[in-house]
N, C-alpha and C positions, 0 to 999 in steps of 0.2 A: 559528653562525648558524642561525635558524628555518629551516626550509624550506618556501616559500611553497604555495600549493593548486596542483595539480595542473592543477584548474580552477574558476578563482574568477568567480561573474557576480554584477553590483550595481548594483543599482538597474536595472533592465530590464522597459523596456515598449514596450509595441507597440499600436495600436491599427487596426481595419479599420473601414471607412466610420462614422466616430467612436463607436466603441466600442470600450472600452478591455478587451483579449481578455486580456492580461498588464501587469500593474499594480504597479509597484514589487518584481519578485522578485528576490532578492538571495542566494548560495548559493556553500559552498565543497566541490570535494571532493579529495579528497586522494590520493596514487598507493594501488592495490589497494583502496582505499575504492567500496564502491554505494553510491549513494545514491540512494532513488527517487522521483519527483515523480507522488507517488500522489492521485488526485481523481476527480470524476464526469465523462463525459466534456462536452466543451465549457467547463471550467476554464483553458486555457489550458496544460497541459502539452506537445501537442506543438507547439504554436507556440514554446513555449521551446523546447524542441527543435531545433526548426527555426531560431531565430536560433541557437543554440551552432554549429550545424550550418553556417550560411554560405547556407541556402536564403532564410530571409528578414533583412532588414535590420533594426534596433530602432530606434525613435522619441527613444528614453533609452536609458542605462545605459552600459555597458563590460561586457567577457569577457576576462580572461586567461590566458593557457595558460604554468605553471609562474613566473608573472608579468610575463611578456608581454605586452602587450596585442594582441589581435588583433581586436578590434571593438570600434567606440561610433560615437555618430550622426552620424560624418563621416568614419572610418576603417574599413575593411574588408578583413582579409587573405584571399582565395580561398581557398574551402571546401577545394580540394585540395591548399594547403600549411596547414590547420592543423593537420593532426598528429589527426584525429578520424575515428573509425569510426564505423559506421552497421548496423546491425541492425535489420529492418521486420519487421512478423507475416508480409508476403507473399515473404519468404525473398530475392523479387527474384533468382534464379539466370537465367543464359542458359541457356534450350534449346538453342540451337545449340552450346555448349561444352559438352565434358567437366569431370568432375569436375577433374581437375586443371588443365584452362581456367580454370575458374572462381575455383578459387583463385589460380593465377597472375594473375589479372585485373590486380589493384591491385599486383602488384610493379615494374609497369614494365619496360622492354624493354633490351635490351643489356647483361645481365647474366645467370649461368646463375642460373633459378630453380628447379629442380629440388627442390634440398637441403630448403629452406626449404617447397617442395610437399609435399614427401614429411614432413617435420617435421611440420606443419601437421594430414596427415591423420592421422597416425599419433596427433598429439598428439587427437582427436576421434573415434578406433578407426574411422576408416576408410580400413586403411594400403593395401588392393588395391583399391580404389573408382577410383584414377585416371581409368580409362577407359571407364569408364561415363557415364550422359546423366541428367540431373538425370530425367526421368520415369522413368526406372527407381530410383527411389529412393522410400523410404516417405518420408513426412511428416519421422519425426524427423530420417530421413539427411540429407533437404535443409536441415532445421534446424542438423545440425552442418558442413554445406557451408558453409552461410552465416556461420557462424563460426567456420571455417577463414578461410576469403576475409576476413572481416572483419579476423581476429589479424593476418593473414601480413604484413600492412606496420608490424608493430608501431607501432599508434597509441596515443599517449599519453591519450587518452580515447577510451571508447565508449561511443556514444549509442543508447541501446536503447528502442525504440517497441511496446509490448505484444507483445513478439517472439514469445511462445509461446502466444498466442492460439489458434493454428491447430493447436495439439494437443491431445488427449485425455487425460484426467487424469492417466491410471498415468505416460504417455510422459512427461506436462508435467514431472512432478518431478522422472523423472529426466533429461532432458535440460536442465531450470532447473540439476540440481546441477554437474553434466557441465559445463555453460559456465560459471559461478562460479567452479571449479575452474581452468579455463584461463587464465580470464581473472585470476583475483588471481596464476596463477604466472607471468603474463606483467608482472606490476606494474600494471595498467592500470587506471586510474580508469573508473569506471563511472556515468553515470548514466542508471536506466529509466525510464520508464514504464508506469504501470498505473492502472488504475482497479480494481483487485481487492486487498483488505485482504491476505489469504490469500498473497498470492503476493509482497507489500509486505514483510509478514512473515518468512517465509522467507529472501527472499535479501538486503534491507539491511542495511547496518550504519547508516544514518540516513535516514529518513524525511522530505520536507518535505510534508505537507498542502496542497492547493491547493484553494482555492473561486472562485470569481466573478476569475480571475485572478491573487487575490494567497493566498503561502503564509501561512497562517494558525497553521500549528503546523509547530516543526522538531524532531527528538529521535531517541534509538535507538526502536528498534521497541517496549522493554519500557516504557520511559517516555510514552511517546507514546498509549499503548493502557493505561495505567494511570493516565497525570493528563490528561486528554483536555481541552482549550482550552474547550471549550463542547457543549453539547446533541449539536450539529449534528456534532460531530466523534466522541461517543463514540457516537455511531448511525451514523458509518460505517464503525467498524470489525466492530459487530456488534449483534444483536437488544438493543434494552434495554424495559425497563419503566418508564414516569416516574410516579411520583405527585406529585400537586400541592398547596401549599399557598401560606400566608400568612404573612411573619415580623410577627410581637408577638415585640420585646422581645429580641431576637438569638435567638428561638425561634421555631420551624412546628412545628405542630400536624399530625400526623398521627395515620391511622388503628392507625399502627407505632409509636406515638409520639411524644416527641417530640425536634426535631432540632435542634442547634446551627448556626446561621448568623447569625453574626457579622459584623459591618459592614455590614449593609442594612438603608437605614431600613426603619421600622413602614409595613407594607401591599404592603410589595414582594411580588410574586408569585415564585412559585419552582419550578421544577421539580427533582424528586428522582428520581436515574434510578439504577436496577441491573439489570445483566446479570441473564440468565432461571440462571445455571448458580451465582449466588449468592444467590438465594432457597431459604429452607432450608423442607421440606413437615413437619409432622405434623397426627398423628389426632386426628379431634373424639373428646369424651369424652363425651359425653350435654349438647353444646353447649359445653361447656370447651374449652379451648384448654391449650398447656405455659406455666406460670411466664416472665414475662419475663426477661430477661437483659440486662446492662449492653451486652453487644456484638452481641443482635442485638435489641434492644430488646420490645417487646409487641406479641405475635401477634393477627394479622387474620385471619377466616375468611373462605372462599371457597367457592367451588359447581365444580366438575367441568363445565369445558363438553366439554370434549375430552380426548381423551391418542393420542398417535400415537408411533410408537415406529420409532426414524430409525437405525438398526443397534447403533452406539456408546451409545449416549444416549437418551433418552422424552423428548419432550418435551409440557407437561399445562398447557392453560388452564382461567383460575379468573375465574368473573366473584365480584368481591368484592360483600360484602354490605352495603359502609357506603354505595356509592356505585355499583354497579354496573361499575365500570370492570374493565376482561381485563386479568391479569396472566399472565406465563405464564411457566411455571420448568422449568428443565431438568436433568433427572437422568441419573445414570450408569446404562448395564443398562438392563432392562425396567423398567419403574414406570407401568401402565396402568389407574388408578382406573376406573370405571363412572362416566359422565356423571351427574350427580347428587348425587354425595359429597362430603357436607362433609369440608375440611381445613384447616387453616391454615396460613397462610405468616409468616415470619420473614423479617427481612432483615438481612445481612451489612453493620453497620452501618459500618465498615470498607472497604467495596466500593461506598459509595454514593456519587454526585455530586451535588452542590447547584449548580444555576447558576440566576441571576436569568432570569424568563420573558423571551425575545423578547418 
């Protein structure tokens, strides 16, 4: 027999003073699986959230936990038997309880909870912390407080709201890894939120894209950031460059060449977009350019507006010469041309997107 999601929601929406905030979102996730509801903020991700959660009611849909139903728009089981954990950026600890207060929070009373306290810290390396007061704790400790407390009632989902927001880079990572870690050995389905590509990346195993309410693209991290749904989706995971043109003939005409786009009638506009770190640079040669190539087609010169050089990487803007427009590509190492320098660019014809103009 299948074993059904973990936690399955469909068709869910919600609207506030008749604006539809969450719009048909529909999502499974499965035990040990993250999955992130990654978007700009005001998408609608913590409002889903917040219905999985039991804080607000939905308009539509259904939510199942392991195939259960536990909400839809006339049925609702209370937040505190669905079996669901909560994680906020603002930690939410009591100051007036000890660390081991704290976790013991959500175990409930008339039972020794000690074992599972001391499990808990031990399991987020803060096995002597007991007695101690959430202010005496740096950022991350309170970060790993809060899920200790979160795990200790072992919930079948945890609901994570840009939980590590409120830490510092070095810390972010590793206490992002540090909770991952806990959380997939507890079996516990996971889902975040983020509005940060970066941090989407790292700790999903599937990503669902949200815009204007509804998820627009679902996939692992590699697929999703490699066949990106449209324009607007491969520009949120990172800097792109679009050139633009016109299809004649399942062809556009570019300065790069030219490009196969098949199935759009004659005169449809188009945008052609690649990443700055898959345009390839070489040297003018007394105005020459290098021999085209099937796979990154026929070079376009450019002019040196900038070059800035970002630790890892240089990254070098090029206003082109067919049309003026900034392309800007980014290398490995130092590579710091003098404003001014002709070069030419190539493109990784392989690495490009064709989507019809908005």
């Amino acid at each position: 027999m299948t074993q059904p999601p973990r936690l399955e929601v469909t068709h869910l929406a919600k609207s506030f003073d008749r604006r539809r905030v969450v719009d048909d979102v529909s999502l499974s996730v499965m035990p040990g699986q993250v999955t992130c509801l990654l978007g700009p903020s005001g998408c609608g991700k913590s409002t889903t959230l917040r219905i999985i959660a039991g804080v607000d009611r939905p308009d539509a849909g259904r939510i199942a936990v392991d195939g259960a139903l536990i909400c839809d728009s006339t049925t609702s089981v209370p937040p505190e038997d669905r079996s669901i954990g909560l994680m906020f950026q603002d930690f939410a600890l009591f100051p007036h309880l000890s660390v081991a207060q704290n976790v013991a929070f959500g175990l409930g009373r008339g039972r020794d909870v000690a074992p599972r306290v001391a499990e808990m810290l031990a399991r987020v390396d803060l096995p002597d912390y007991g007695n101690r007061y959430p202010h005496e704790l740096s950022g991350g400790e309170q970060q790993r407080v809060a899920l200790a407390r979160a795990i200790a009632p072992r919930p079948r989902i945890m609901l994570m709201d840009e939980p590590f927001s409120g830490l510092d880079d070095r810390l972010r990572d590793e206490i992002r890894d540090q909770t991952l870690d806990v959380l997939k050995a507890e079996g516990t389905a996971v889902l975040l939120v983020t509005h940060e590509p970066g941090e989407a990346m790292r700790m999903a195993d599937e990503i669902a894209l949200m815009r204007d309410g509804r998820i627009v693209q679902r996939g692992a991290p590699y697929n999703i950031y490699n066949t990106p749904v449209d324009l607007a989706a491969a520009a949120f995971f990172s800097d792109i460059n679009v050139i633009q043109g016109k299809v004649r003939g399942a062809l556009t005409d570019t300065p790069f060449g030219q490009f196969l786009t098949p199935g759009l009638p004659d005169g449809t506009l188009v945008d052609i977009c690649i990443r700055p770190q898959h345009l390839k640079i070489d040297f003018d040669r007394a105005g020459r350019g290098p021999s085209p190539t099937p796979m990154e087609g026929s070079p376009a010169r450019g002019i040196v507006q900038r070059a800035r050089f970002m630790g890892s990487e240089s990254l070098v803007e090029f206003r082109m010469d067919h049309d003026g427009t900034i392309l800007t590509a980014k290398v490995p190492s130092v590579f710091l041309p003098k404003p001014g320098t002709p070069l030419w660019l190539m493109l990784r014809r392989d690495r490009c997107f064709v989507f019809p103009r908005a």
